[in-house]
N, C-alpha and C positions, 0 to 999 in steps of 0.2 A: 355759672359764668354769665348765662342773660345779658342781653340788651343794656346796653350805656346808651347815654347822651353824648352828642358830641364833642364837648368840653372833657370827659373822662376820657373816650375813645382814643385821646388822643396819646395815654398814658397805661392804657391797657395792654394785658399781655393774652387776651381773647383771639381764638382765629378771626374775626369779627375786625378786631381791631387793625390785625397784620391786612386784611382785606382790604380798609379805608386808606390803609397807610402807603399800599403798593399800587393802588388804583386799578381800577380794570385792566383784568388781562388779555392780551392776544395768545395764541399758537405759541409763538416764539419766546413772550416774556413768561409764560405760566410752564416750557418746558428747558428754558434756555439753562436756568439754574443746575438742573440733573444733569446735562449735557456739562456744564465744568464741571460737576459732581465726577463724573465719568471719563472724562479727559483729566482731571487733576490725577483722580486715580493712577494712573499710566506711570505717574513717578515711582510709587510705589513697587509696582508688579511688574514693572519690564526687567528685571535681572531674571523671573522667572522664566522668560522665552529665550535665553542665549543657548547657543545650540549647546552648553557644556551642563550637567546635573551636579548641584552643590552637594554637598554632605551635610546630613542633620540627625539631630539625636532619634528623630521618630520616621525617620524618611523611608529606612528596609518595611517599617512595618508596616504603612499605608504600601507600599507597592507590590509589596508578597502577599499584603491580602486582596488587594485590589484585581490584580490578578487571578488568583484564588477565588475571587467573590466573583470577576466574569464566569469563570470557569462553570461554577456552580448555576448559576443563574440559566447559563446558556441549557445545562442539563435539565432543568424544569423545577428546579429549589426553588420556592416562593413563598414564606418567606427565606431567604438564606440563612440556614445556620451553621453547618459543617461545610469545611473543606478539608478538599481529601488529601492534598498531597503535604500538610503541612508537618513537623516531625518526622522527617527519614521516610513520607506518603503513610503514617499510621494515621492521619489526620485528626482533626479536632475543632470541638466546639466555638469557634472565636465567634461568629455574629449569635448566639446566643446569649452573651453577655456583651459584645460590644454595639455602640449605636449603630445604628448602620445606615443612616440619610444619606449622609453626604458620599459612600460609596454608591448608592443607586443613584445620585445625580452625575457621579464619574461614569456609570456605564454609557449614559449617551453616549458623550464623543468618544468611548470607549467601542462603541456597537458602530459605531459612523465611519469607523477603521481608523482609530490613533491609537495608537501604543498606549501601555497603561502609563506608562511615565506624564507625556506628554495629556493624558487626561486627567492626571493628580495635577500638574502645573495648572490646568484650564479651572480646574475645582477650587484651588488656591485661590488662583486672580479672582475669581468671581467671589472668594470667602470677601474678600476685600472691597470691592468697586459693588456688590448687590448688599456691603451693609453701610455704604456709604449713602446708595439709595436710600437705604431704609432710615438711616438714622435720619438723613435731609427732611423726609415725608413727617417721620415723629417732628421736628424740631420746629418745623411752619406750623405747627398747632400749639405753638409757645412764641417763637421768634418770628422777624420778620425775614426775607429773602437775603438779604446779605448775612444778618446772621445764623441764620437756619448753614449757609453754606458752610461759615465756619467751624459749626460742632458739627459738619458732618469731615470733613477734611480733618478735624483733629479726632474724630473716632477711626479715619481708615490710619491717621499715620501717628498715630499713639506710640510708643517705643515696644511696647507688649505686643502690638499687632505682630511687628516683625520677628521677635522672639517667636513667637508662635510660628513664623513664615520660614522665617532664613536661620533659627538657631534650632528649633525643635519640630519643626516641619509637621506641626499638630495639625493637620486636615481636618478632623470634628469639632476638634475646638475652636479652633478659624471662623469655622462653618457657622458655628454656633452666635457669632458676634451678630450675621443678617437678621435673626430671628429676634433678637433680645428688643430691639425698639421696634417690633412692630407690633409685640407682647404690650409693653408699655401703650403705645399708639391705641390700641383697640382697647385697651383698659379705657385710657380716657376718654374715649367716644362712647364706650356705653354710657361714662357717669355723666356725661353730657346729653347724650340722647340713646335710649337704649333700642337701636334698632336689630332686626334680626340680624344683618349682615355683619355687624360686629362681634356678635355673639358667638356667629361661626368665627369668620375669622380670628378671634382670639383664641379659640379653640383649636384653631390648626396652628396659631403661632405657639401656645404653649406643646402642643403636642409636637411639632417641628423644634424646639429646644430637647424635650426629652429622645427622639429620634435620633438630633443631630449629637450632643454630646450629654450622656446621663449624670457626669460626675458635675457637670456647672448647674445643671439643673436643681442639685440640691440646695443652693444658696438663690441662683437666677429665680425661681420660681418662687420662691417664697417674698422676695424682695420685690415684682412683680404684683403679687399684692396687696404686699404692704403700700404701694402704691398707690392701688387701687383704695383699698383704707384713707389713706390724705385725702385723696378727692372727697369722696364719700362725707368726709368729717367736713371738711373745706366749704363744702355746699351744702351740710348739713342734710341731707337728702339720705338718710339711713337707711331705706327699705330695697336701694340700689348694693345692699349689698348681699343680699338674695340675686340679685343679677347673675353673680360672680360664681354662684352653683352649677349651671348649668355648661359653660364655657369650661369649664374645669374637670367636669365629670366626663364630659364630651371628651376632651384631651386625653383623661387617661385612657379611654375606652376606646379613640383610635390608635391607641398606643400600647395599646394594651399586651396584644401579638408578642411584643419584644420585654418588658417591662416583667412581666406577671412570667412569663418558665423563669428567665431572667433571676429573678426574685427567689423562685421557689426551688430550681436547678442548681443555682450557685452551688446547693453543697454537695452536687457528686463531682466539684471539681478542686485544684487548690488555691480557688481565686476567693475565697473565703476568707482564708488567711491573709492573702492582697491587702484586701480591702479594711482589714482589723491592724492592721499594720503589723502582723506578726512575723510575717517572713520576707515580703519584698517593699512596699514602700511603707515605709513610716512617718509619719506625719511629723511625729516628734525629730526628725533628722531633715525638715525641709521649713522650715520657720524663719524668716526674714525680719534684721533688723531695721530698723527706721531709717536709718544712715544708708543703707541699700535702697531704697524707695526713693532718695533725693542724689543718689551719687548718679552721675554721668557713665559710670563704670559700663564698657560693651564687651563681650568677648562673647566665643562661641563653645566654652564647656560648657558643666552638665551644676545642677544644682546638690550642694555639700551641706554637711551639717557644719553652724558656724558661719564665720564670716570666708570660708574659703570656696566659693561660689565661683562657678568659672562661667554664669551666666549673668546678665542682667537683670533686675527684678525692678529697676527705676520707672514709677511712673512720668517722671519729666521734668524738671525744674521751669518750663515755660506753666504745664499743667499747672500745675501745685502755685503757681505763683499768680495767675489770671483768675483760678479756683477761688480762691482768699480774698480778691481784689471787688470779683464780682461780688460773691458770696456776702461778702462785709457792706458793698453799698447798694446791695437789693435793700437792705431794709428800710434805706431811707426811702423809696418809692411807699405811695400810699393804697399800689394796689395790692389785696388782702391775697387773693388767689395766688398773685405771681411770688409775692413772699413763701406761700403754705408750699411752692413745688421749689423756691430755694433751701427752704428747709428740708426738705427730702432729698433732694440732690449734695449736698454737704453733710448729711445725716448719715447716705449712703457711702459718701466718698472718705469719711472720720469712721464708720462701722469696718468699710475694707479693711483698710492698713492698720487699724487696729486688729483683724482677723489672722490678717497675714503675720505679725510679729509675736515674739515668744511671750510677752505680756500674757494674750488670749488661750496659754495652754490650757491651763484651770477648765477653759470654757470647751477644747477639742474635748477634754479627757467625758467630758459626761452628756454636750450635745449628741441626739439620736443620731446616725445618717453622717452627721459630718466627717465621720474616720473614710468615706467614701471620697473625699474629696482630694487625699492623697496626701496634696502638695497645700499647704497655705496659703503660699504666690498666688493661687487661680483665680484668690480674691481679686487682683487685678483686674481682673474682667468688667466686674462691677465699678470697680474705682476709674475704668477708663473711660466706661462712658456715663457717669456721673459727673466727673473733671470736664469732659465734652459738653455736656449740657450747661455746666456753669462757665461756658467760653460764652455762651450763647448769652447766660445770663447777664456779663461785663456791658456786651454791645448792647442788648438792650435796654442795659441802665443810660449808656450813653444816649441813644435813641431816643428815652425818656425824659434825659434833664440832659440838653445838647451844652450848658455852661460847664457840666461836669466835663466836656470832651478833651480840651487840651490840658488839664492836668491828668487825666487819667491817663491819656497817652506820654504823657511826657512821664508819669509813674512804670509804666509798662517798657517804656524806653532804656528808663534809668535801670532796669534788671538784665539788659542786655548782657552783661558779663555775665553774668550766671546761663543764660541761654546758648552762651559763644564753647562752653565748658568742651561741650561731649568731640569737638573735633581735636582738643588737648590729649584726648585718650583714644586717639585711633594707630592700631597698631601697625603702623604700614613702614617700610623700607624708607631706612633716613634717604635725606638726596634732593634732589629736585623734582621727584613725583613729590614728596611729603611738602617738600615749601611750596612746591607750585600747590597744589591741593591748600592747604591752608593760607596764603594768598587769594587763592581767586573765593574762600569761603568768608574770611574776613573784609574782600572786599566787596563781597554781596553782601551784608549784612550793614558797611559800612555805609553803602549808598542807597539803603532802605531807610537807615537813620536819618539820612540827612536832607534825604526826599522829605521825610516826615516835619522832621525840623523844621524846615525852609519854607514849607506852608503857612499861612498866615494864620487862614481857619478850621483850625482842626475838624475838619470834617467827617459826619458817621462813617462813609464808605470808608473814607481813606484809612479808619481806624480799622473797619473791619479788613479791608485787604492789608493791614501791616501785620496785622494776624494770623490771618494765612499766608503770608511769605513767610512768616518767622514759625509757624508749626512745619511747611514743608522742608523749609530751609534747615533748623536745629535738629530734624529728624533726618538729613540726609546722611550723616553716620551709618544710622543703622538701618536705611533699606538700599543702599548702594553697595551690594552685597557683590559684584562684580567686582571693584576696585580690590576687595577683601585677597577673594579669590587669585587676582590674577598678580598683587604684589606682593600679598603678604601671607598667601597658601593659607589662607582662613576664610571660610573652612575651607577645605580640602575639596578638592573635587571627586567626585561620589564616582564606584569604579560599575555601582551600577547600570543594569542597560537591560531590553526587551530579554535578548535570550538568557540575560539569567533569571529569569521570572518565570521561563515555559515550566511545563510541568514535571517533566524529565528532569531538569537542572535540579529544581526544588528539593525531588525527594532523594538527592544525594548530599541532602547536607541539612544538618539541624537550624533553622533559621530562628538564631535567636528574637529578630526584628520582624519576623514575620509572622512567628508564634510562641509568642512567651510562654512559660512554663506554668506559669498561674491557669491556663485552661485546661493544663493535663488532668484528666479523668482522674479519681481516687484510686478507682481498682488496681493503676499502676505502679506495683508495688518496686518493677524494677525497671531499667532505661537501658534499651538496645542502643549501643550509639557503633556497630559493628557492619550493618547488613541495611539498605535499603530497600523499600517496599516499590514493584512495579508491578505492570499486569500479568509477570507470568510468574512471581512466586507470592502473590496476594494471599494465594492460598495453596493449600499442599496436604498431601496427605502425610500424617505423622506417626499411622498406626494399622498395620492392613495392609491388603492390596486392593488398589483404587486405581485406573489411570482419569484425570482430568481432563476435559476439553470445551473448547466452547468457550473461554475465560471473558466476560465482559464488563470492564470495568465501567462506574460511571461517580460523579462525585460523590451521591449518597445512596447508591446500590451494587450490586456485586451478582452474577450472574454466571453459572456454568454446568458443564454436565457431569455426572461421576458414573462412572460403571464399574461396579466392585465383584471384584469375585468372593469375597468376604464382608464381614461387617468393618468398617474403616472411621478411623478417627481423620478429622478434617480440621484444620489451624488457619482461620480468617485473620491476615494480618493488620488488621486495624484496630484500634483502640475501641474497649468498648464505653458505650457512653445508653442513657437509657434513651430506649427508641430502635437501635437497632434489634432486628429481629430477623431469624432464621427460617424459610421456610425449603421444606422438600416435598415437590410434586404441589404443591400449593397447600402443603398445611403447615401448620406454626408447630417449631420444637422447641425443648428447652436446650440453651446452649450454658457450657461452665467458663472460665476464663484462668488461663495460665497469669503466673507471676510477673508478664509484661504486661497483664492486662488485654489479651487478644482472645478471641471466642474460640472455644472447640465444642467441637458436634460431633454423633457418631451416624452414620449413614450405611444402611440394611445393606447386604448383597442384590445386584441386579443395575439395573438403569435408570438414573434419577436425574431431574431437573432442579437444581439446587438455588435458590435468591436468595441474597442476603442485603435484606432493606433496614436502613432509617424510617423509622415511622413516627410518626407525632405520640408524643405520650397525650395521655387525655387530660395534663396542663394546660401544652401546646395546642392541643383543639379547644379546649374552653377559650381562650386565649386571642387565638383567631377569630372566633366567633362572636366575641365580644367586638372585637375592632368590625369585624362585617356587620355587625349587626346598627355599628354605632356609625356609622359610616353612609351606611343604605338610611339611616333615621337624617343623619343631617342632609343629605341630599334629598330627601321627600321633602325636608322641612322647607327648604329651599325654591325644591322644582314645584312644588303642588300651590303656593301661591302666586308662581311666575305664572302657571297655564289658567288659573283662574282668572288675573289679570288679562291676561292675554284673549280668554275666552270673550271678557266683558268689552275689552277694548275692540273685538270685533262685529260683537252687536250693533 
C-alpha cells in the first residue's frame, strides 16, 4: 500500500489516506464515531430488555444449557463438557461437541447474580453492538469515518442479524459475527506490516470464531484467508504468506481443548449422523432459492424444504442494490489495491448466494466438511458482511469523484420502492395500529427523500447519512420485534422463566431444546421416558443386599457409601459416555452397561466408599495440553519482549 504523493492521497483507499482526509484527531473526534456505533445499536437490541421473553426456534436451548453449563462450571468442570441433569438427569455430552465461547462470556453477568435468561439477552445485545465495533475498526483501514459508520450499522442491522436474534435465537452464531472482522482486520495488518501483535491477535480472532460457532467456521475461516491470498497477490509480497502459518497453527492449538475430543469423540455419539445429514438435518432439505435472497418475505417459522419457508432468508433489497452500484463504479477509480478488495468482496458476496441455492448441490454432495454446515442459509453470514463492506465501497467512490455524487444519489433514490417493500409484508392487525404504523413509516422515508432532493449540493455526508437512515429505517420490520409480539402474537411469548431451568424442574422432563437427541451416547440402545433421575435413586441396588448412604451428587461425579451383607450389583443412572469411571475404596473397576445405557458394578460384602467420576480420556488430556501449552508459548512470546524493553528502558 506505501506512501503516495499528495495528488494520489487524495483518491486513495490507504489508512494513510482516510488519515489526511479526516485531519488530526482529538479525544472526541478519534472516538465520537464508536459512540454512534453504540448508541445506533440500541435500535436494534432494545426489544431484547422488555420485561416479557419472546419465543424462538433455539431459544429453550441456549437457556437449558446455559443453565446447565453455570451449573457445571460452579462444580469445578473446566473445560465444561457434560451436564448432568439434561434427559430425565441421565445427562450428556453437549459442550463436547458444542462451541462453547459465548456461554463462558454468559456466565459473567451470570455469576454477578442475573438470571440466566436475562444473561442470554445481555450476550445477545453485545452479539450485535461489539460487532458493530468490530466491523467500524475493520472498515477505517479501507473507508473514511463516515463511511466506515455505515458498513458498520449495515453489519449490526442486516435482515439476517435479526433472524438470528428474534426468529432463531442463535446465541453462537450471533456471537460469531464480532469475531469475523477482526479476523479480516489482523489479516491485513500483517500483509501491511507483519508485527508480533497481529499475529497474536489473529490467532485469538480465528480461534474466537472456532470457540464461538464451529459450523460457520467451516466456510468463515477459509474465506478469511482467502483474503489474506488477495492481499498477498495485490502487493505482490509472496513470502508474507509464510506469515499466515503461525497465526493459524496457534488457533487451532488454543482451540484445541474443544476441537480435537470433538473431532475424535463424535462417534460414541449420534451426532455423527447429524452432521452427514442422515437423520436430523439435511442439507439437501434446507437450500434456498434466489427469489428468497431478494423477497422482503418476514415471518417467524422454521426453514422447509422448497419454497415453503416460514423463515426469512432475504439478504435485503437496499444491500443487494448499493452492493452492485458500488461494486460496478469501483472500477472506474484508478486505485489498483481498492479495486483488488472490490473484487473480493463481490467475489464473496456472488460465492454466498450461489452456496446457499440448490444450483451449488453438485458442490455440497462432494465438498469435505461442508455436510457440517447444516443449513445452506448460513452462507448469509459471509454475504452480510461482504454487502456491508461494498456500502462502504459506494461512499467511497463518491468521496473519490464528488461529480459522481448527485447522480448516484438520485440512482439510490430512484430504488426507494423496492426499499419501502418489507413494511407491505408485516403481519400486524388490520386497523389503525397497521395505517397508523405504515403512515408514520412511509412518512419517514418521505421526508428523507425530499430533505435529500431539495439540497442543491449533493454532499458526501449527506449521502452517507441518507444511508443509514434508510439501512435503519427499511430494517425496522424485522428488529421491532415488540410490535410483533404485542399485536400480532408473533412470536409468541416464550412461557419460559428462572424456575423452570433449576435443576429439579429439568430432570422431570425430556428437554428437547435443551438437549437434542444427536448427543445421546451410542450405547443407548433403549429411552426411559418413565422415571426421572434425582439424588436418591441415581443409584440403587439391583441385585443383593446393600443398603446406600451418603448419596452425593455433583455434575460430573457421584459419591456414596454401600455396606453389603453380600456381594450386590449397583445401577449408576446416567448415561455412560467414555470417561466416566468407577472406583471402590479408591481403586478402578471395570463396569458393564444395561440396555438404557446406565453402568452396573458389583460391590464385595462389607463397607465401601464408592465414586463414580468423569475423567478425561487421554484425547481430552492431549487436547488440553495442547491449548496449555499453546497458550503459555503466545504469552512468553509476548511478555518476554515487553520486560526486555522495559528492562532497557530503565537503564
Amino acid at each position: 500500500m506505501g506512501k503516495k504523493t499528495k495528488k494520489v492521497k487524495q483518491q486513495s483507499a490507504t489508512p494513510q489516506v482516510v488519515s489526511s482526509v479526516d485531519g488530526k484527531d482529538s479525544f472526541w473526534g478519534r472516538y465520537k464515531y464508536l459512540l454512534l456505533v453504540i448508541g445506533l445499536s440500541v435500535f436494534g437490541i432494545w426489544p431484547l430488555f422488555l420485561p416479557v421473553l419472546y419465543q424462538s426456534h433455539d431459544l429453550s436451548h441456549h437457556l437449558h444449557r446455559l443453565a446447565q453449563f453455570a451449573i457445571a462450571f460452579r462444580d469445578g468442570q473446566f473445560p465444561v463438557r457434560w451436564l448432568p441433569d439434561m434427559m430425565l438427569g441421565h445427562g450428556l455430552p453437549v459442550f463436547m461437541f458444542v462451541s462453547p465461547l459465548s456461554y463462558y462470556m454468559a456466565l459473567i453477568p451470570h455469576f454477578l447474580g442475573l438470571g440466566a435468561i436475562t444473561s442470554y439477552k445481555i450476550v445477545m445485545a453485545l452479539s450485535i453492538t461489539l460487532s458493530g465495533i468490530a466491523m467500524f475498526v475493520f472498515a477505517r483501514e479501507l473507508f473514511s469515518r463516515n463511511a466506515s459508520l455505515v458498513v458498520a450499522v449495515a453489519y449490526m442491522f442486516a435482515p439476517y442479524r435479526f433472524v438470528d436474534v428474534y426468529v432463531r435465537g442463535a446465541m453462537p452464531e450471533s456471537m460469531v459475527f464480532v469475531f469475523i472482522p477482526l479476523a479480516f482486520l489482523f489479516t491485513k495488518r500483517i500483509v501491511e506490516c507483519e508485527q508480533r501483535g497481529n499475529l497474536l491477535l489473529l490467532s485469538v480472532s480465528v480461534a474466537g470464531i472456532i470457540l464461538t460457532h464451529n459450523v460457520t467456521a467451516v466456510f468463515i475461516i477459509p474465506a478469511v484467508l482467502l483474503y489474506g491470498v488477495f492481499l498477498v497477490v495485490a502487493t505482490k509480497n509472496y513470502i508474507k504468506i509464510l506469515s499466515f502459518a503461525f497465526p493459524y497453527l496457534a488457533a487451532l492449538g488454543l482451540s484445541a481443548f474443544y476441537w480435537l475430543p470433538a473431532l475424535i469423540e463424535k462417534k460414541y455419539t449420534l451426532l455423527e449422523h447429524s452432521m452427514y445429514g442422515v437423520k436430523f438435518f439435511n442439507f439437501r432439505d434446507h437450500f434456498v432459492f434466489f427469489r428468497q435472497v431478494i423477497s422482503p418475505f418476514w415471518d417467524y417459522g422454521g426453514s422447509e424444504v422448497g419454497l415453503t419457508d416460514g423463515m426469512s432468508f432475504q439478504l435485503g433489497s437496499l444491500y443487494l442494490a448499493v452492493s452492485v452500484v458500488g461494486g460496478v463504479l469501483a472500477f472506474y477509480l484508478k486505485d489498483r489495491l481498492f479495486r483488488i478488495h472490490t473484487i473480493y468482496f463481490l467475489s464473496v458476496l456472488g460465492v454466498s448466494i450461489f452456496m446457499m441455492n440448490w444450483w451449488a448441490k453438485p458442490l455440497w454432495e462432494i465438498l469435505p466438511l461442508i455436510s457440517l454446515i447444516q443449513f445452506p442459509w448460513r452462507f448469509l453470514t459471509l454475504a452480510v458482511f461482504s454487502s456491508a463492506c461494498l456500502m462502504g465501497t459506494l461512499i467511497h467512490v463518491i468521496e473519490s469523484r464528488p461529480e459522481w455524487a448527485k447522480r448516484t444519489g438520485i440512482m439510490v433514490l430512484a430504488l426507494l420502492p423496492c426499499f419501502l417493500l418489507p413494511s407491505l409484508f408485516l403481519d400486524v392487525k388490520e386497523g389503525i395500529f397497521k395505517t397508523t404504523y405504515l403512515v408514520l413509516y412511509y412518512v419517514g422515508l418521505s421526508a428523507l427523500f425530499l430533505t435529500l432532493w431539495m439540497i442543491r449540493r449533493f454532499e458526501r455526508k449527506i449521502l452517507s447519512l441518507g444511508l443509514l437512515v434508510l439501512v435503519i429505517v427499511t430494517t425496522m420490520p424485522f428488529w421491532n420485534v415488540s410490535l410483533h409480539s404485542i399485536h400480532a402474537a408473533k412470536p409468541d411469548i416464550s412461557k419460559l422463566h428462572e424456575d423452570v431451568l433449576k435443576p429439579e424442574m429439568m430432570r422431570q422432563r425430556i428437554v428437547r431444546g435443551g438437549a437434542t437427541f444427536e448427543f445421546i451416547p451410542i450405547s443407548v440402545k433403549k429411552f426411559v421416558t418413565s422415571t426421572f433421575v434425582n439424588e436418591q435413586n441415581v443409584v440403587e441396588v439391583v441385585a443383593g443386599e446393600a443398603e446406600l448412604s451418603g448419596i452425593e451428587r455433583k455434575s460430573d461425579s457421584i459419591s456414596f457409601s454401600v455396606k453389603a451383607s453380600e456381594t450386590a450389583r449397583i445401577l449408576v443412572r446416567i448415561f455412560y459416555f467414555p470417561g466416566w469411571t468407577c472406583f471402590i475404596d479408591g481403586k478402578e473397576i471395570s463396569t458393564t452397561l444395561d440396555d438404557y445405557g446406565r453402568m452396573l458394578f458389583s460391590v464385595p460384602s462389607g463397607i465401601h466408599n464408592v465414586v463414580v467420576k468423569l475423567k478425561d480420556t487421554d484425547t481430552r488430556k492431549a487436547a488440553n495440553i495442547v491449548s496449555i501449552v499453546t497458550m503459555c508459548f503466545m504469552l512468553s512470546a509476548e511478555l518476554f519482549p515487553w520486560l526486555r524493553q522495559r528492562k532497557k528502558s530503565k537503564k
